[in-house]
C-alpha positions, 0 to 999 in steps of 0.5 A, a space after each residue: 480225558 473229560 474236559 482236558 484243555 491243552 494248548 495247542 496253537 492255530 498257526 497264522 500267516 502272521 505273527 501279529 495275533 499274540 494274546 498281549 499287544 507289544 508295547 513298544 511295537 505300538 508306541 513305534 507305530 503311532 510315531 510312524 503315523 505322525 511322520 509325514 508318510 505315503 498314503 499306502 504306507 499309512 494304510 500298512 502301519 493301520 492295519 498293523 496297529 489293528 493287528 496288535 490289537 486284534 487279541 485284546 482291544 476289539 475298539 481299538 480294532 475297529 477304529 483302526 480298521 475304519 480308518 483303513 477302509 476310508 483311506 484305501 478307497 480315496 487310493 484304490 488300495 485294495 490290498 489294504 482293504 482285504 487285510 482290514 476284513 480280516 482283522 474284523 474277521 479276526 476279533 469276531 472269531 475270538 469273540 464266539 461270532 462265527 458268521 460275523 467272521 466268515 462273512 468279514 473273511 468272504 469279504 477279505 477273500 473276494 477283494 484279495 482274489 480281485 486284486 490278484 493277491 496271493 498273499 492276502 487269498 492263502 491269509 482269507 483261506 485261513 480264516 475261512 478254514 478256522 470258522 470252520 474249526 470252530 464249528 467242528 466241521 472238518 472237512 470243510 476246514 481241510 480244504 479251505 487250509 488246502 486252497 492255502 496250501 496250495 496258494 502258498 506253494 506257488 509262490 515259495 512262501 516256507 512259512 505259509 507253508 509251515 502254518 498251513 501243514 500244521 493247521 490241516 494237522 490240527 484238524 485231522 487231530 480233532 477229527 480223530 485222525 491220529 495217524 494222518 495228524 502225524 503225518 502233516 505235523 512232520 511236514 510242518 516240523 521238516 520245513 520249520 528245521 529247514 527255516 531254522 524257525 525255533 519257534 516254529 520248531 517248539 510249537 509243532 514238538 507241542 502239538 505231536 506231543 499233544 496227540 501222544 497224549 491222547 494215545 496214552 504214550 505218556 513218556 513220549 509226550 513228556 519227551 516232546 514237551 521238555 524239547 519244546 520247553 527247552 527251545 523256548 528257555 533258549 529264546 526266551 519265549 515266554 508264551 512258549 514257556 508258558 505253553 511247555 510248563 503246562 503241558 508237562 504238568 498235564 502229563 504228570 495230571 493224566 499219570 495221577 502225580 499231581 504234586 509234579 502236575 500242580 509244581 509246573 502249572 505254579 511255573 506256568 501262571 507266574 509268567 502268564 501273570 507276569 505278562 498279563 497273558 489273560 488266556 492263558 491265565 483262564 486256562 490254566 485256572 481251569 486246569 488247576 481247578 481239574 487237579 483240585 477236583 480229581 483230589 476231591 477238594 471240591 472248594 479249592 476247585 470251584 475257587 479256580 474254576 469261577 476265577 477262570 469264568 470270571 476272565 472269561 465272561 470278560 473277554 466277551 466270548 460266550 462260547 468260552 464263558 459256557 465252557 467255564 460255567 460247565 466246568 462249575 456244573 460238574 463240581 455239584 455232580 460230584 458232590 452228590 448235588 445231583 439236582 443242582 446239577 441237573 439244572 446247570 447242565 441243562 442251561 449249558 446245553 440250551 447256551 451251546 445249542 444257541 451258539 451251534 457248538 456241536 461239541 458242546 452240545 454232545 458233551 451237554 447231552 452226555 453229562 445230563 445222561 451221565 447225572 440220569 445214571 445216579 438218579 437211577 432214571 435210567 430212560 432217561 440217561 438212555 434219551 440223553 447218551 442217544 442224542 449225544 451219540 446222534 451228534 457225534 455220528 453227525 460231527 464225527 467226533 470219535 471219543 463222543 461216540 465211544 462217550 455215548 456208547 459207553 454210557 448206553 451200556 452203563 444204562 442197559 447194564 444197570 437194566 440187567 440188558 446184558 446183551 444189549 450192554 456187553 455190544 455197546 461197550 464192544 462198540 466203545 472198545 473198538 473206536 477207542 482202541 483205534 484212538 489209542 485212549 488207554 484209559 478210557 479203553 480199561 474202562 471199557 474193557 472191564 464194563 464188557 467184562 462185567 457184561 459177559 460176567 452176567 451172561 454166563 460167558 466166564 472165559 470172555 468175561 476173565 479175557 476182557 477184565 483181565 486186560 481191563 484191570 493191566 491197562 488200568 494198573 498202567 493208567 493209574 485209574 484205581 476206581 477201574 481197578 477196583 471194579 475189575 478186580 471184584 468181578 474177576 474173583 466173581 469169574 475165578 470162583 464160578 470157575 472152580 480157582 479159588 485161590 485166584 479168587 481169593 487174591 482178586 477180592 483182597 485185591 478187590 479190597 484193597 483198592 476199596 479201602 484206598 479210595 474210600 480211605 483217600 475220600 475220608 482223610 481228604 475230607 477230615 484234613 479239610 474239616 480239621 483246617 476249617 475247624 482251626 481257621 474258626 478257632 483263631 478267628 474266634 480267639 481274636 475276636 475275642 481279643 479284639 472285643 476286650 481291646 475294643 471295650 477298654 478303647 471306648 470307655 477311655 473315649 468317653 471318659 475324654 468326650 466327657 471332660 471336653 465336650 464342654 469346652 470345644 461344643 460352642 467353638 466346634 459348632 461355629 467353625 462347623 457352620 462357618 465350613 459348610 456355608 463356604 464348602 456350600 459356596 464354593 460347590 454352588 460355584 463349581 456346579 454352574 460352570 460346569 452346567 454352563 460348560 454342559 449346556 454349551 456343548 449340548 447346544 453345540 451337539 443338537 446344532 451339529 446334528 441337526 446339520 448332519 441330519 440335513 446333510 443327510 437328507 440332501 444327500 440321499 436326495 441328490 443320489 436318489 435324483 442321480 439314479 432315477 434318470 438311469 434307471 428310467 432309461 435301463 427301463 425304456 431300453 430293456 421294456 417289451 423285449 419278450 425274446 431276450 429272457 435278460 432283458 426282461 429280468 432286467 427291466 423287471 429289476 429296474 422297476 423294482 429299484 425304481 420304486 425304492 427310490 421313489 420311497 426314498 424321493 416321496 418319504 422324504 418329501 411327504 415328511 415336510 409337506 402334505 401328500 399331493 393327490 391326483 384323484 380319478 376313479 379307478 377299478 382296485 381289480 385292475 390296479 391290484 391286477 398290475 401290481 401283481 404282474 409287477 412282482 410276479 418274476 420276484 415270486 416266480 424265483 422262489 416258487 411262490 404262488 400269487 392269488 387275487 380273490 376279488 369277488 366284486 371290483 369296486 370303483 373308487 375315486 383314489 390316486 391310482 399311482 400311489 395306490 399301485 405303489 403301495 400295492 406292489 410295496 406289500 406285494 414286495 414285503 410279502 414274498 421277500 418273508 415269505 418261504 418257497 412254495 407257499 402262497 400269497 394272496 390279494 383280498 377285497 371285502 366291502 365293509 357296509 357298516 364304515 362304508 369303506 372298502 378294506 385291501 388284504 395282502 396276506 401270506 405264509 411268511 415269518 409273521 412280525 412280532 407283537 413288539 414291532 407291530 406298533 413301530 413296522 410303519 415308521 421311517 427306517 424301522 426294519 423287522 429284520 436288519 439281515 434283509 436289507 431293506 431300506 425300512 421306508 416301504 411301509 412308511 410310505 404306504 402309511 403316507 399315501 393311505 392317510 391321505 386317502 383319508 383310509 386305516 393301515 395295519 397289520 395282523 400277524 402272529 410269529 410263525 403263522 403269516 401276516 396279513 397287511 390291510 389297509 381301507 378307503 372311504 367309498 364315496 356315493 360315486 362309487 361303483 360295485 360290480 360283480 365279476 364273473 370269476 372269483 379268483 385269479 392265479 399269477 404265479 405257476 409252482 413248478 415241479 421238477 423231478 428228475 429220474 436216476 438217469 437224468 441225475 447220473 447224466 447231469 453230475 459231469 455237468 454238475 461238478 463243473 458248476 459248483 466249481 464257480 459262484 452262482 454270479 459266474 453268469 457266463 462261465 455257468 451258461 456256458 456250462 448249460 449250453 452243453 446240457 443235450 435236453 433231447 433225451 433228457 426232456 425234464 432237465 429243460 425245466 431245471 435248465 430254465 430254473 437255474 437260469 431265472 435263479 442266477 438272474 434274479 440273484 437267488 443264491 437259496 433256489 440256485 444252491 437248491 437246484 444244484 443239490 439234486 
């Protein structure tokens, strides 16, 4: 069933995500807030007003939420804190954010699981589990729904319990799994009959209903939806009324009544409009717009479809715009417009590969293969079915295998690859079967059968048409019908029965002419409406015009007689009105421009507070921590034996020289940079600094070189000019990828009399746009490394100062080099040095044989059962490691150690995936 939207519900622990916010709820709320309340219980009442707002209004939401987090932190609230994260979780997921949703989520989860919240771990659990979904990956989604599953069980919570047997359902439906769907919607129906929760009970008869559909057990599903329609005619639930209508309209759609299918989409869309249920109402515009396109009324279909897009795009979700606009390519593929829709095709699926939707991405690549098949390029329409297939496989998405195999054989068919053919369409037939789809296993059925036609293999051929043309008869698809028919009079002529022969061509006729009839009379019933729509447009306008010709000759026959007698006077009251309207317009735009001004001049000087504010505050906390820090240093310096403590120190430095950006930026922005020259050797200042960031780049296997053919002797402030060396030092291996190197250059310019400093590495490479900006205060190159953006600016700083140049050259993908230069006065000194190049770093190698991996998986299991910052519980787990008869693990010991220390998530998950 290509693009066949159903509505099924993802049930949450709460209630509070319908799709319009309840008036009255919120009014009551807000008054709740004017009363004088506790402050916890005004932290409840924020994040119940975020809730209700959570499915239409995303500001409202964070304003809410914000109020939330500053309230909850003034009481040690955490619990109100986890429920805010997940309220931003919420409206980021139904805005397409998938990352953004997990790390709000994460965040909801880690406070939750501190504050020992049982309730608010299984509703984080729940969220982490439908970024998931979203993403098609399903095993990761089953078990975050079964760590709340299991949290709800413990506590006797029925309605979690509920949700979360009827979520893992859902996923197991989308993954194929049929059968073990079934068996998780009757737990969740067995415990919503058990709370007496009707509505509960309507939505899981939906949702099995659903999967009985995609089985092809048409009267089964019928019989479900009317349950569900009639409990929600009972409590009158009007999405439940909305959700009922439509799917019963989508079984009489897959049966081909569409006079019944359209009757109750019309019930469901009054209501859906009646309560302004915008989801919904795009939905089922794109449904409607399904039925329009199987009859062949192309403009109706488009009408729906853009009308669906265009509530779409304004719900901000581009997952779904790309889904609607996906829908509008298919209408030019059926009108023949095969470039159109090429192109439309092709745009989709570069939107869906940006957005990481694997479905998308797989129905992308079978559609531009299915358009390659009716242009006869039919390498092509190979290529594009196997990516398709490719993902599928990945994703395990089983009606995209059977899509990509059935169109892979189309393709060899077309090429006369008969064999190669007739095993795709096996392959196609035996996943398809296995999911029940009865239609899509006619048209495989009947492909094969074709298939074996061309072999010569006639009593497989008859075996698979045969039972392709009952299951199409059943199914209501005349085109498959059609095509099986002709090829079994082709079978029963070559075996010797021509009287069957015959009965399958007339067969074979008759449904030809159907079809062929239906396409015409469509075609001619919408030539003949747009024919009598013209016709009495033209007539009244026809009309119209004499009207309009005999109403102004009468007009000028009046302005004639009157023109003179009223010019003189219209003309003086004319004047008369603008000087006053001009007057009083005069009047009003300078009070406003006063009014204007007034709180413009109140803005700059609020800001202009706020800006010191700002400034003092960051000083102040920046002089709190200096203090600290030196003495973590002091008491954590030379301590050789204590791995920590060296890790430690080595971190603490490099905290201290962001606060020492901060302290200096900001003073050097008032006053001019102080300096303490003395002559100094740039081979030893560049020596240290790389011993300062060596542990950094040790982390992630990062190779530090100094190339430094001469030492120069220079008179320079040998403090700020180390700071500024371990800054590009820092900047260099935090963007640049493991294994790689990097390098610190001298060259001695003669011609300028200057001496120019090279940080240059392997990294990401900086934009031409940021180029001209990466020195400037607060600038960041990219805001996910959570930098403070005043490392560079600092160095701009003190290399102005020195009377010296700062610059970067660099090319997206290809490295960075970071320069800088300084006069060479004629004290300078240049001496050769005895070598040319200087390693800092030492890659490390680790390669463990099958019996070091065999031995370490015990161990391994039980690690990845904690986070990497579970320091103690980890070591603990490595003290057991015997390294005796196993000498290689000692270094992967020692790597997974210096990875926890030094906060290294990437090289530590790495280390664990042996």
């Amino acid at each position: 069933m290509n693009l066949l939207y159903k509505f099924c519900t993802i049930l949450l622990l709460t209630t509070s995500y319908a799709f319009a916010q309840n008036i009255r709820t919120i009014d009551s709320l807000q008054k709740v807030l004017k009363t004088s309340i506790k402050a916890q219980e005004k932290v409840n009442t924020y994040n119940r007003l975020a809730a209700e707002y959570s499915g239409t209004d995303s500001a409202k939401v964070a304003h809410y939420t914000s109020l939330v987090f500053r309230l909850a932190q003034d009481i040690d609230y955490s619990k109100g804190a986890a429920k805010a994260w997940f309220h931003l979780g919420w409206i980021n997921l139904m805005k397409g954010y998938t990352t953004e949703a997990g790390e709000h989520f994460k965040k909801s989860l880690q406070i939750s699981q501190k504050a020992r919240d049982n309730d608010g771990l299984g509703t984080a659990y729940n969220g982490l589990a439908l970024v998931h979904y979203y993403k098609s990956q399903w095993d990761k989604a089953l078990h975050y729904h079964q760590q709340a599953l299991k949290i709800r069980t413990q506590i006797d919570d029925k309605e979690g319990m509920a949700a979360s047997t009827h979520n893992m359902a859902l996923v197991y439906k989308r993954w194929g799994k049929y059968e073990k769907a079934l068996e998780f919607f009757q737990q969740s129906l067995e415990l919503e009959i058990a709370m007496a929760n009707q509505k509960g009970i309507a939505e899981t008869y939906n949702s099995i209903g659903n999967i009985q559909i995609n089985r092809g057990n048409y009267s089964e599903a019928l019989a479900l939806y009317h349950k569900s329609l009639k409990i929600a005619l009972k409590i009158q639930h009007q999405d439940g009324l909305i959700t009922g209508y439509a799917n019963i309209a989508l079984v009489y759609d897959e049966q081909g009544d569409y006079q019944k299918a359209l009757k109750f989409f019309e019930r469901a869309l009054v209501i859906a409009k009646k309560i302004d249920n915008k989801r919904k109402l795009a939905i089922l515009y794109s449904n409607l717009g399904r039925i329009y396109r199987r009859q062949g009324d192309y403009p109706t279909a488009l009408k729906y479809f853009y009308q669906s897009l265009k509530i779409e795009q304004k719900s901000g979700n581009q997952l779904r715009v790309t889904k609607a606009t996906q829908r509008i390519s298919s209408i030019y593929g059926l009108q023949g417009d095969y470039q159109k829709a090429l192109k439309l095709y092709q745009q989709v699926l570069k939107d869906f590969i940006r957005l990481k939707y694997q479905k998308g991405v797989t129905e992308g690549y079978a559609s531009i293969g299915a358009i390659y098949l009716q242009l006869e390029n039919y390498q092509e329409a190979e290529d594009y079915y196997q990516k398709a297939l490719d993902v599928s496989q990945k994703m395990v998405l089983k009606w995209g295998i059977t899509r990509s195999y059935l169109g892979l054989g189309k393709a060899a068919l077309q090429q006369k690859q008969y064999s190669k053919a007739g095993s795709f369409f096996e392959k196609a037939l035996t996943i398809r079967k296995t999911l029940g789809q009865k239609a899509l296993s006619a048209e495989a059925e009947v492909n094969l059968g074709i298939a074996y036609f061309w072999l010569k293999d006639y009593p497989q051929a008859l075996k698979s048409l045969k039972k392709g043309i009952a299951t199409a008869s059943k199914t209501g698809v005349p085109a498959n019908v059609r095509d099986g028919a002709e090829y079994l009079s082709k079978v029963y002529e070559v075996m010797g029965q021509p009287q069957k022969a015959l009965e399958n061509y007339i067969l074979f006729k008759q449904m030809a002419d159907s079809l062929l009839n239906k396409r015409n009379i469509q075609k001619i019933t919408r030539l003949e409406t747009q024919y009598t729509a013209q016709k009495r447009e033209d007539s009244l306008k026809q009309v119209q015009a004499q009207k309009e010709q005999a109403m102004q000759a009468d007009i000028r026959q009046r302005k004639t007689t009157q023109r003179a007698t009223y010019m003189g006077l219209g003309l003086s009251g004319l004047l008369l009105l603008v000087l006053f309207l001009f007057y009083r317009v005069q009047q009003r735009s300078n009070y406003k421009l006063g009014q204007v001004n007034a709180a413009l001049e109140q803005a700059l000087q609020e800001l202009k507070a706020l800006g010191s504010f700002k400034e003092r505050l960051i000083g102040m906390v920046a002089h709190d921590l200096k203090n600290p820090l030196q003495a973590i240093m002091g008491l954590s310096a030379d301590q050789p034996n204590h791995s920590y403590l060296s890790a430690i120190y080595q971190a603490a430095q490099r905290m201290h020289l962001l606060i020492l950006n901060m302290l200096d930026t900001q003073k050097y922005t008032q006053t001019m940079v102080s300096l303490n020259t003395s002559s100094q050797s740039l081979h030893q200042l560049g020596s240290n600094a790389l011993e300062q960031v060596k542990w950094f780049a040790q982390a992630k296997n990062i190779e530090l070189v100094q190339v430094a053919p001469q030492d120069v002797h220079l008179s320079l402030d040998g403090q700020l000019i180390s700071r500024v060396l371990m800054n590009l030092l820092h900047n260099a291996v935090k963007f640049t990828p493991e294994n790689s190197r990097i390098t610190l250059k001298y060259e001695v310019l003669a011609a300028t009399q200057e001496v120019k400093v090279l940080v240059i590495d392997e990294g990401v490479g900086v934009k031409p746009v940021q180029q001209q900006a990466i020195f400037e205060p607060y600038h960041q190159v990219n805001a996910h490394q959570g930098s403070t953006g005043l490392g560079l600016a600092f160095c701009k700083m003190v290399i102005d100062a020195h009377q010296g140049r700062i610059g970067v050259d660099s090319a997206v993908g290809q490295g960075s080099t970071f320069w800088f230069t300084l006069p060479m006065a004629n004290e300078a000194l240049v001496e050769v040095l005895p070598t040319s190049q200087s390693s800092y770093t030492q890659t490390l190698d680790i390669v463990l044989s099958p019996a070091d991996k065999a031995y370490l998986m015990p161990y391994l299991n039980q690690i990845k059962e904690y986070e990497f910052y579970h320091l103690t519980k980890i070591k603990e787990i490595l003290d057991q490691i015997d390294v005796a008869q196993h000498p290689q693990l000692a270094l992967w010991k020692e790597a997974l150690r210096e990875a926890i220390i030094t906060s290294d998530q990437q090289q530590y998950e790495a280390l664990i995936a042996v």
